[in-house]
DSSP file (Angstrom, degrees, kcal/mol; ACC not computed):
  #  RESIDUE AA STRUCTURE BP1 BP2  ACC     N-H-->O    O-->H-N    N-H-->O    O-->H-N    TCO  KAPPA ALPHA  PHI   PSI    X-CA   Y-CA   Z-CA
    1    1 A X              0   0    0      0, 0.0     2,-0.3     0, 0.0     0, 0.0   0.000 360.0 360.0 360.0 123.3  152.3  100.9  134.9
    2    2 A X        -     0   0    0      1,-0.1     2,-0.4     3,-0.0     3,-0.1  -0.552 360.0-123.7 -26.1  98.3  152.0   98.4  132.0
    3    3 A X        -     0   0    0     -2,-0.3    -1,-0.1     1,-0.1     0, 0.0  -0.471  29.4-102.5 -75.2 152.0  149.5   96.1  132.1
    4    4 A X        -     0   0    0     -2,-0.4     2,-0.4     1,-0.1    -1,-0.1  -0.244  32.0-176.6 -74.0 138.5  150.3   92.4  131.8
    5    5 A X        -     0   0    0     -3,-0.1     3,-0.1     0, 0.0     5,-0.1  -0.962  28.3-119.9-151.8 120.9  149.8   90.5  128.7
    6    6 A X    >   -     0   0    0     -2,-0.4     3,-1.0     1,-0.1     2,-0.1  -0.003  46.9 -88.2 -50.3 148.6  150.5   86.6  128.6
    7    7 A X  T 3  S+     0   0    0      1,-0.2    -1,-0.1     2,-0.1     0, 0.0  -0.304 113.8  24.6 -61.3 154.0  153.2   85.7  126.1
    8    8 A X  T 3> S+     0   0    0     -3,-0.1     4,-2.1     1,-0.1    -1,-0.2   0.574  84.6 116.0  62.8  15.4  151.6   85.0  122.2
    9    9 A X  H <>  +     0   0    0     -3,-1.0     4,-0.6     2,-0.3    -2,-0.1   0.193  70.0  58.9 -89.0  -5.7  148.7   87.2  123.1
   10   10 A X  H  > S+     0   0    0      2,-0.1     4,-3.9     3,-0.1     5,-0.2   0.731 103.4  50.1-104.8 -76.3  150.1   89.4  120.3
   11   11 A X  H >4 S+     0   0    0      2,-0.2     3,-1.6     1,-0.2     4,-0.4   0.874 106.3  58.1 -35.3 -85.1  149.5   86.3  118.0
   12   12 A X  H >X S+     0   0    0     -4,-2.1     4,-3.3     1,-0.3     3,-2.2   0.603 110.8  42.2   2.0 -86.5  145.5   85.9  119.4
   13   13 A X  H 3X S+     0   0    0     -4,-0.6     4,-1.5     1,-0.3    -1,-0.3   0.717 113.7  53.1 -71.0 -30.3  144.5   89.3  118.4
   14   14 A X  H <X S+     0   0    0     -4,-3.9     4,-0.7    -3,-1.6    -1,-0.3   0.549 109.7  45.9 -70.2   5.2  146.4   89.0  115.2
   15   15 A X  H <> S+     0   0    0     -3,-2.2     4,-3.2    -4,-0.4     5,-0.3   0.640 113.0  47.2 -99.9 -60.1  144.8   86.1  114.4
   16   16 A X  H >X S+     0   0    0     -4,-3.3     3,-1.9     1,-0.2     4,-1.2   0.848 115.1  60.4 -68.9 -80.3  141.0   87.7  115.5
   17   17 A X  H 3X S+     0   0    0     -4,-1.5     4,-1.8     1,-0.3    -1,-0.2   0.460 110.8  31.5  35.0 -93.9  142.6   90.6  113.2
   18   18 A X  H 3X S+     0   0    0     -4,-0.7     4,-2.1     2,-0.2    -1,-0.3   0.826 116.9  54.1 -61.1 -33.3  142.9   88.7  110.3
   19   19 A X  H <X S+     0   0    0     -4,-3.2     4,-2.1    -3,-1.9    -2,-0.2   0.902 108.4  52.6 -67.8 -53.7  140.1   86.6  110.7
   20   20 A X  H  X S+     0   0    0     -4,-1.2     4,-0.9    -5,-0.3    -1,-0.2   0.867 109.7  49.7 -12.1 -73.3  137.9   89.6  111.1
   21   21 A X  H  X S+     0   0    0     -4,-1.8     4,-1.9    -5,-0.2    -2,-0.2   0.911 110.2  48.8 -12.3 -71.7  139.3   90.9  108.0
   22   22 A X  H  X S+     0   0    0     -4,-2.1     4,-2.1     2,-0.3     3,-0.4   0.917 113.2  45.8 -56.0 -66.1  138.7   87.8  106.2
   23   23 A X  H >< S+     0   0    0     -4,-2.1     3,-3.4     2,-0.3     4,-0.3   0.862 115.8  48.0 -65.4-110.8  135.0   87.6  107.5
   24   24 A X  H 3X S+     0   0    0     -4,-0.9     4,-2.6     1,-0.3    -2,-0.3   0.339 110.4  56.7  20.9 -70.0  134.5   91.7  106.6
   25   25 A X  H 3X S+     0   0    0     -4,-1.9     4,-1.8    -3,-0.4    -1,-0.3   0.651 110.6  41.9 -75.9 -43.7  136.0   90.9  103.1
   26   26 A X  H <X S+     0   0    0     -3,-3.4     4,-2.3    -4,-2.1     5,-0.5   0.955 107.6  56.3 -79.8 -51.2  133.6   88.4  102.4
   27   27 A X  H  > S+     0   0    0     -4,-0.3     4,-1.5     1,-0.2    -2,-0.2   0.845 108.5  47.8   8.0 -84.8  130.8   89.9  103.5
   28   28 A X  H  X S+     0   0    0     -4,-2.6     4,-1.4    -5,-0.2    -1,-0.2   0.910 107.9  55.6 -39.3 -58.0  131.4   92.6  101.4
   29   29 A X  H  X S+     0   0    0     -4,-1.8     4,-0.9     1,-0.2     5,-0.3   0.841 115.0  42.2 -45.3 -46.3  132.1   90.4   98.3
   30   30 A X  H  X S+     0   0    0     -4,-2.3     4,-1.1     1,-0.2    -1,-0.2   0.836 118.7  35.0 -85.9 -16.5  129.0   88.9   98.8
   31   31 A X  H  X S+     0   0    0     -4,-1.5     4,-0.5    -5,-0.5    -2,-0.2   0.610 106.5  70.4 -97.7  -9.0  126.4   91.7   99.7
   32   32 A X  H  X S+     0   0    0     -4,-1.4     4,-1.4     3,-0.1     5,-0.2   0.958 110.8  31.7 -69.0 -74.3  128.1   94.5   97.3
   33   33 A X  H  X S+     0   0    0     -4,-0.9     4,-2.9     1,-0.2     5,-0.2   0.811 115.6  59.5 -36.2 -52.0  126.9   92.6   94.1
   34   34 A X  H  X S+     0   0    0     -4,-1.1     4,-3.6    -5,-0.3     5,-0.5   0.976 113.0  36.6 -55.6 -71.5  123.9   91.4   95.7
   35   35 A X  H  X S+     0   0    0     -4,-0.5     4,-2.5     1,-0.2    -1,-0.3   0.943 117.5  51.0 -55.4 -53.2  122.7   95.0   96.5
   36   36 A X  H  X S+     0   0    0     -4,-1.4     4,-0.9     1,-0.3    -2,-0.2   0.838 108.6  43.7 -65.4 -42.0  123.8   96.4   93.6
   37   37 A X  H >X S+     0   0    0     -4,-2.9     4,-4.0    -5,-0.2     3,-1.3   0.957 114.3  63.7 -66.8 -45.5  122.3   93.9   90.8
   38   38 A X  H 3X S+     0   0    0     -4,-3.6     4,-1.0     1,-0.2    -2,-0.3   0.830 107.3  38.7 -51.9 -34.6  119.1   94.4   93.3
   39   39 A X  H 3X S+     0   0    0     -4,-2.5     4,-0.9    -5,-0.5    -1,-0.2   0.678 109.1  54.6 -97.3   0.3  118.9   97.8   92.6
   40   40 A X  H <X S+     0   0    0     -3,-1.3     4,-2.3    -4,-0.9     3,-0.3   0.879 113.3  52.1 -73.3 -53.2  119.7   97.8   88.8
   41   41 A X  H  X S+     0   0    0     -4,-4.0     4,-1.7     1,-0.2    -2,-0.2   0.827 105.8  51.4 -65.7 -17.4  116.7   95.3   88.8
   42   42 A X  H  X S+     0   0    0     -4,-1.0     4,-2.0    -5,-0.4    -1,-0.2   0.998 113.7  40.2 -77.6 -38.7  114.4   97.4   90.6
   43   43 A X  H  X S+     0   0    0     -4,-0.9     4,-1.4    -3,-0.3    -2,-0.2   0.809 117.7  51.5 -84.7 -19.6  114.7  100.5   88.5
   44   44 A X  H  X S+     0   0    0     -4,-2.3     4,-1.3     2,-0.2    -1,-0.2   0.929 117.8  36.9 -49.9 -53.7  114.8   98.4   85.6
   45   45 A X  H  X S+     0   0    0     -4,-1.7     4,-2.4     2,-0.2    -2,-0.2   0.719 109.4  58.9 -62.5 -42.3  111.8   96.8   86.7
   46   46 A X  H  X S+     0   0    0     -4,-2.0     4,-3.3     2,-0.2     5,-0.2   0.929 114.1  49.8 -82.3 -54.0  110.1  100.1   88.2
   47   47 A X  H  X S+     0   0    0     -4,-1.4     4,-0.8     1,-0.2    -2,-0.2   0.705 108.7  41.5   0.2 -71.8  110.5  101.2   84.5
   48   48 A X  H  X S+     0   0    0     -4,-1.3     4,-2.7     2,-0.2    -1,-0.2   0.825 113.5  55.5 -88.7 -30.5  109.3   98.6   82.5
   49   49 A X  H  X S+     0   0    0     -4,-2.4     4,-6.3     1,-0.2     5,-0.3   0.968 105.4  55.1 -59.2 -35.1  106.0   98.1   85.0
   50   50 A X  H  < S+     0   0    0     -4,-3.3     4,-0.3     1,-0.3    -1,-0.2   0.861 113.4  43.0 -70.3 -19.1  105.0  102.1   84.6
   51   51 A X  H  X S+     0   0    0     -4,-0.8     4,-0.9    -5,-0.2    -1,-0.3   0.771 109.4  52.4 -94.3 -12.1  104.9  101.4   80.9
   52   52 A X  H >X S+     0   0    0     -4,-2.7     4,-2.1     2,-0.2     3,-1.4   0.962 114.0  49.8 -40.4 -63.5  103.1   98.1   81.0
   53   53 A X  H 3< S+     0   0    0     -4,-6.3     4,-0.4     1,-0.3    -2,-0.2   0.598 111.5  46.8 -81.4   2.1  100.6  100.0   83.1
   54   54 A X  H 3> S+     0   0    0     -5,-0.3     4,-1.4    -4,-0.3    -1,-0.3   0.600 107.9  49.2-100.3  -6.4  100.3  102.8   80.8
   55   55 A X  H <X S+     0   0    0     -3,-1.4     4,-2.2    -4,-0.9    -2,-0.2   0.673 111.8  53.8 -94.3 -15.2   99.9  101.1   77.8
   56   56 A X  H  X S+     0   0    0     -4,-2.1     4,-0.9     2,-0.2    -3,-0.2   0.895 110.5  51.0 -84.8 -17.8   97.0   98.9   79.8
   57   57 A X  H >> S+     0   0    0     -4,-0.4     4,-1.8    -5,-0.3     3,-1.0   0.961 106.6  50.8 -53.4 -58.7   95.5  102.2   80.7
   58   58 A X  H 3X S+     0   0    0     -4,-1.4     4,-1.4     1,-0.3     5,-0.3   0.863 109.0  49.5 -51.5 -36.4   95.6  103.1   77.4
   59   59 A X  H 3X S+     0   0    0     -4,-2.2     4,-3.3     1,-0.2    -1,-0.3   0.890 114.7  44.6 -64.6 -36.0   93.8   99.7   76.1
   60   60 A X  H <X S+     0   0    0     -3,-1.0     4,-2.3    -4,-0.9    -1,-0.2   0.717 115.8  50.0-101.2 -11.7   90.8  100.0   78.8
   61   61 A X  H  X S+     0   0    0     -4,-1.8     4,-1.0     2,-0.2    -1,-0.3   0.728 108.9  41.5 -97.2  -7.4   90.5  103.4   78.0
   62   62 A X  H  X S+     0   0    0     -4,-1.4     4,-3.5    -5,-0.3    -2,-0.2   0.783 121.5  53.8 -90.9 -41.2   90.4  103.3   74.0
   63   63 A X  H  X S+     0   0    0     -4,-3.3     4,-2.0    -5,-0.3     5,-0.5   0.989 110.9  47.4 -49.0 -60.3   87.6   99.6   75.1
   64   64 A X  H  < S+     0   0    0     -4,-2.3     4,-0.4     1,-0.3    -1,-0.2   0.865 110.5  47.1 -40.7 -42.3   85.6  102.1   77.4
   65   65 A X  H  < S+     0   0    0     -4,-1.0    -1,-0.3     1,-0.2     3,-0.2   0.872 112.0  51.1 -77.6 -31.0   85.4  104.6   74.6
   66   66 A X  H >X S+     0   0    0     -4,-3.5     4,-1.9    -3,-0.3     3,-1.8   0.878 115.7  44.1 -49.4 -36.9   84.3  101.6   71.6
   67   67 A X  T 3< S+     0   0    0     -4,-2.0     4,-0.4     1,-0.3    -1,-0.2   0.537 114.1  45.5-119.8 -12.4   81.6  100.4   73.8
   68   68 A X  T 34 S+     0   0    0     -5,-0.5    -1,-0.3    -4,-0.4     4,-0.2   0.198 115.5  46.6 -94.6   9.3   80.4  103.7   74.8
   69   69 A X  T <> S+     0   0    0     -3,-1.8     4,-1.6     3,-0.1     5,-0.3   0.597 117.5  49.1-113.6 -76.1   80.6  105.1   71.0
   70   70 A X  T  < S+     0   0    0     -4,-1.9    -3,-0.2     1,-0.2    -2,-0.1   0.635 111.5  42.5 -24.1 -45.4   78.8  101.8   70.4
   71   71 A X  T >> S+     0   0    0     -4,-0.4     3,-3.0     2,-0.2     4,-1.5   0.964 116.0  51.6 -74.9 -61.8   75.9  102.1   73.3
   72   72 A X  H 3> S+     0   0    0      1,-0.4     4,-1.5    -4,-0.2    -2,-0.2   0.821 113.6  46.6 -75.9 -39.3   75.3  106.3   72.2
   73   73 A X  H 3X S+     0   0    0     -4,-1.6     4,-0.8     1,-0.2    -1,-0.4   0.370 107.8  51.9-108.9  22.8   74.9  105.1   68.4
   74   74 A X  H <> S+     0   0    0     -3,-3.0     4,-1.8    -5,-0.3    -1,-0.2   0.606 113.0  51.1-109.5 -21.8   72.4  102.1   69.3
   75   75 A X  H  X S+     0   0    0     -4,-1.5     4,-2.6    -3,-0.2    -2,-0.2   0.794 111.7  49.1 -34.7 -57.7   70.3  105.1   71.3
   76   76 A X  H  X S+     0   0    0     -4,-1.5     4,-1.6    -5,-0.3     5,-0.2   0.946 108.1  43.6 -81.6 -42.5   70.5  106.8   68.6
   77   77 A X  H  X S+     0   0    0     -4,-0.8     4,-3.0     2,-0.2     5,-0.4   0.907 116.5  53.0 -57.5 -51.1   69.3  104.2   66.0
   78   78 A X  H  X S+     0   0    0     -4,-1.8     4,-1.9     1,-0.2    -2,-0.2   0.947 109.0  52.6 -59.6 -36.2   66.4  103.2   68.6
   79   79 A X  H  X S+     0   0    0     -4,-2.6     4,-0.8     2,-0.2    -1,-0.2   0.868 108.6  45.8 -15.1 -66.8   65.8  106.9   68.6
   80   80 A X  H >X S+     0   0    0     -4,-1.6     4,-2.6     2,-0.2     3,-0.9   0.905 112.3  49.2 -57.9 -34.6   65.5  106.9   64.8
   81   81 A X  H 3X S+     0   0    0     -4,-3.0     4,-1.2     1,-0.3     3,-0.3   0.996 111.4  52.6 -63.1 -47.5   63.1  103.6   64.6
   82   82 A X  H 3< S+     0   0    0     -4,-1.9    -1,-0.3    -5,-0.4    -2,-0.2   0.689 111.3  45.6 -72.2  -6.1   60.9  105.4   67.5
   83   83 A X  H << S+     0   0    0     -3,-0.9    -1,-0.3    -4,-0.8    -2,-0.2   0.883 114.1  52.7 -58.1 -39.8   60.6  108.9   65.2
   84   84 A X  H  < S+     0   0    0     -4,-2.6     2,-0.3    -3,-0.3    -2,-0.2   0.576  85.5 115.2 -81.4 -16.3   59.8  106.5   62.2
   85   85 A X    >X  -     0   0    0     -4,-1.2     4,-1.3    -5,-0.2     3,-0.6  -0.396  58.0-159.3 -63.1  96.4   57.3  105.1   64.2
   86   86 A X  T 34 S+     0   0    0     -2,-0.3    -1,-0.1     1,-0.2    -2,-0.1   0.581  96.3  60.5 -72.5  -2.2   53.6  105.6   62.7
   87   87 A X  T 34 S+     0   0    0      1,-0.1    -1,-0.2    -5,-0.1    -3,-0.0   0.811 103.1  49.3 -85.3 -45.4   52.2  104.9   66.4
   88   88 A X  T <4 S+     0   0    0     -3,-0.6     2,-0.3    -6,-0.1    -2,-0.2   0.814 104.2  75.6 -78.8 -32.5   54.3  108.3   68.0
   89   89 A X     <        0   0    0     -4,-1.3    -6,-0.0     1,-0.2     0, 0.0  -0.863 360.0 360.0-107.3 144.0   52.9  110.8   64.8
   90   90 A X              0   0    0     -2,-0.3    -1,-0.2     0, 0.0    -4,-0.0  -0.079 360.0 360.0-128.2 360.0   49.5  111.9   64.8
């Protein structure tokens, strides 16, 4: 047995159908680009940070090394002055 379905009831669901569709179709349109420019920019992005942060590694580590080359030869010149010293030879 066939269940009963009011006349234009055909129409309805071809209507929610389309409308569906429509709604889907947009959806899509908008959230395809959207992700996709989002993910260009992240590896783009992921990219350009890891070499920002290696060349600012590089910087603090070429500072550390001045300023420790600097420290060891002002050691070393106080060194020399205390050899030179007539107070330290007997």
């Amino acid at each position: 047995m066939d269940s009963y379905q009011p006349p234009g009831s055909n129409r309805i669901s071809a209507a929610r159908s389309v409308s569906a569709r429509i709604v889907l179709f947009a959806l899509a349109a908008t959230l395809l680009p959207a992700l996709g420019l989002g993910g260009v920019s992240y590896f783009v992005n992921r990219d350009l940070l890891g070499a920002k942060i290696s060349q600012e590694l590089r910087s603090s580590a070429s500072f550390a090394a001045r300023e420790a080359d600097l420290w060891l030869k002002q050691r070393e010149h106080d060194a020399r002055l205390l050899a030179a010293a007539n107070v330290i030879q007997t």
